[in-house]
Steps between C-alpha positions, in 0.01 A plus 500: 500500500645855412625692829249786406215259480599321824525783704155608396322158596709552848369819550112340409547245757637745763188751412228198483508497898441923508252493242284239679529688861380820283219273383382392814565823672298697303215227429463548897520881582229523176262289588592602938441821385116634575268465215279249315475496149146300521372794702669766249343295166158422681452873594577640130295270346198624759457119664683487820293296671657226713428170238655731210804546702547162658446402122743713360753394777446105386555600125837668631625263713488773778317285747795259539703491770843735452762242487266316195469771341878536490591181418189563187684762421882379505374234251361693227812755527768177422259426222509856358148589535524805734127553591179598371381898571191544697403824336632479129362131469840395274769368602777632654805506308285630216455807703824549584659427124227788422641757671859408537662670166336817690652452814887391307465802276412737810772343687789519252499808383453618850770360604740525205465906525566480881788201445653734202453852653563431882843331362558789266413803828716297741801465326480925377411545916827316622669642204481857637405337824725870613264751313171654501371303264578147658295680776214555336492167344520341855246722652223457198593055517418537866193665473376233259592271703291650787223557289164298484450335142114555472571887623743530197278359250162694653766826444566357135105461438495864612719656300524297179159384433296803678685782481685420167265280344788324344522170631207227592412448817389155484486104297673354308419667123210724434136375530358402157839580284549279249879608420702185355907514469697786595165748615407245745836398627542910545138516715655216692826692558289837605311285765834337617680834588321633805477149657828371436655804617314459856603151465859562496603813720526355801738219348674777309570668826610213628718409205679879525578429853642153437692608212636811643609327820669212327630756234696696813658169667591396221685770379722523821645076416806492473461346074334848442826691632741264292277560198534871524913447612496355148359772317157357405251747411224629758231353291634150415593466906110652557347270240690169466645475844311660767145493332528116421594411928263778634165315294575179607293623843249688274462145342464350786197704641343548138491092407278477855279781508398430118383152603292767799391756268190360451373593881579884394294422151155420701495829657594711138277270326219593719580854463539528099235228400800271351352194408755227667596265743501784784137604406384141496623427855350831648174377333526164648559592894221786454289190359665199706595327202705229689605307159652838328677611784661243590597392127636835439679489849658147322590704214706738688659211675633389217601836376719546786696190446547561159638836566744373750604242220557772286675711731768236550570513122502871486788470756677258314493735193573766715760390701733196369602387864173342574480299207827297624260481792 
């Protein structure tokens, strides 16, 4: 078996343990949590009488004991069906397939800009860490650090879609268009801005930070002081010495908190109408959609074991020594 290939199915096994505990963690504090979706569906359908509910918890499979339940439900996820939803009446890996490309595109290009420009601020802030401008650059990174996503984005709404009337304010695409090509993919990138830029301040705060700290330990090693002793330019020490061993903690952090992202998403999603993933599992608790949330919970599970995989071969790319590893 090919060393790459090996060290991915050791990393599987390793994960399989996590992913279950996630599993059964969450299957508990859902269905712990109060709420009963036979209550929620009998009283929007205008029947909650006691025999509707009662029935509606026997089609469910709600009035088993817990630990069945579990064990019901452990089954059907290591056959790879995930659950049926309560409320959509489909099943649930439909729904999430749905949505998903909304939730991946929202979630990329948020954090791509904050990856690219929070790498880009911190190394010109540790650069002239010394003047007024490396100042100002560390101030404004700390105050989006500080600052509340769904405040930023409510501010964007304000200005951009209110008081400029230049930018949407909420979906996906505009209601009843029936662009094709490049006119719709430009409605989609219109609708993208505002919520992708709420998205990703707070990580490109964090990203400045990260970078700029890195950036100014980095710059004091002892390789950095040879390099200049042997009369290498400012910008090739700044770009293919110092800059290459100050992201490898900026890689770190990013290859976690995109496998995370999607617990920021829900809260933008709910805020610009995006039709994803985050949405959906908003919708679901409000609704006590046990099936959804807990396959989209799954989902994320997933996600952040990938990521971590990844992460490892970003480092190796990044940094030679851990390859030999």
């Amino acid at each position: 078996m090919p060393p790459v290939a090996a060290y991915v199915g050791r990393r599987l096994l390793r994960a399989l343990p996590i992913i279950l505990a996630a599993v059964v963690l969450n299957f508990l504090l859902i269905h712990l949590a109060p709420g009963d979706p036979a209550r929620t569906l009998a009283g929007e359908s205008g029947s909650a009488n006691p025999e509707f509910v009662e029935q509606l918890r026997r089609d469910f499979g709600l009035d088993r004991p817990l630990g069945e339940q579990l064990l019901v439900y452990l089954g059907k996820v290591l056959r790879g069906d995930i659950g049926y939803s309560f409320r959509e009446r489909r099943p649930v890996a439909s729904l999430i397939l749905e949505r998903a490309p909304a939730t991946l595109l929202l979630m990329g290009t948020a954090f791509a800009w904050a990856l690219a420009a929070g790498i880009a601020v911190g190394t010109v802030a540790a650069r002239r860490a010394r003047t007024w401008l490396g100042s100002v650059l560390s101030v404004l990174s700390l105050i989006a650090y500080a600052m509340p996503a769904f405040w930023f984005g409510l501010m964007l709404i304000v200005v951009f879609a209110v008081n400029l009337q230049v930018l949407p304010t909420y979906g996906m695409a505009t209601i009843g268009s029936d662009e094709r090509g490049i006119a719709y993919a430009a409605d989609v990138g219109r609708h993208l801005i505002l919520p992708a830029l709420t998205l990703g301040v707070f990580y490109f705060a964090l990203y400045t930070r990260l970078t700029r700290a890195s950036m100014l330990e980095t710059l004091s090693q002892e390789f950095v002081v040879v390099a200049r002793a042997k009369g290498l330019s400012e910008r090739r020490i700044l770009f293919a010495h110092a800059l290459r061993n100050a992201v490898l903690a900026v890689a770190t952090v990013a290859g976690i908190q995109l496998g995370q992202i999607l617990g920021g998403s829900v809260l933008i999603e709910t805020i610009f109408a995006w039709p994803g993933t985050g949405r959906l599992l908003f919708e679901a608790m409000l609704q006590r959609d046990y099936p959804v949330l807990l396959g989209i919970l799954l989902f994320s599970s997933f996600a952040v074991v990938g990521m971590n995989i990844v992460t490892d071969f970003a480092y190796g790319v990044l940094d030679p020594r851990t390859r030999r590893t």
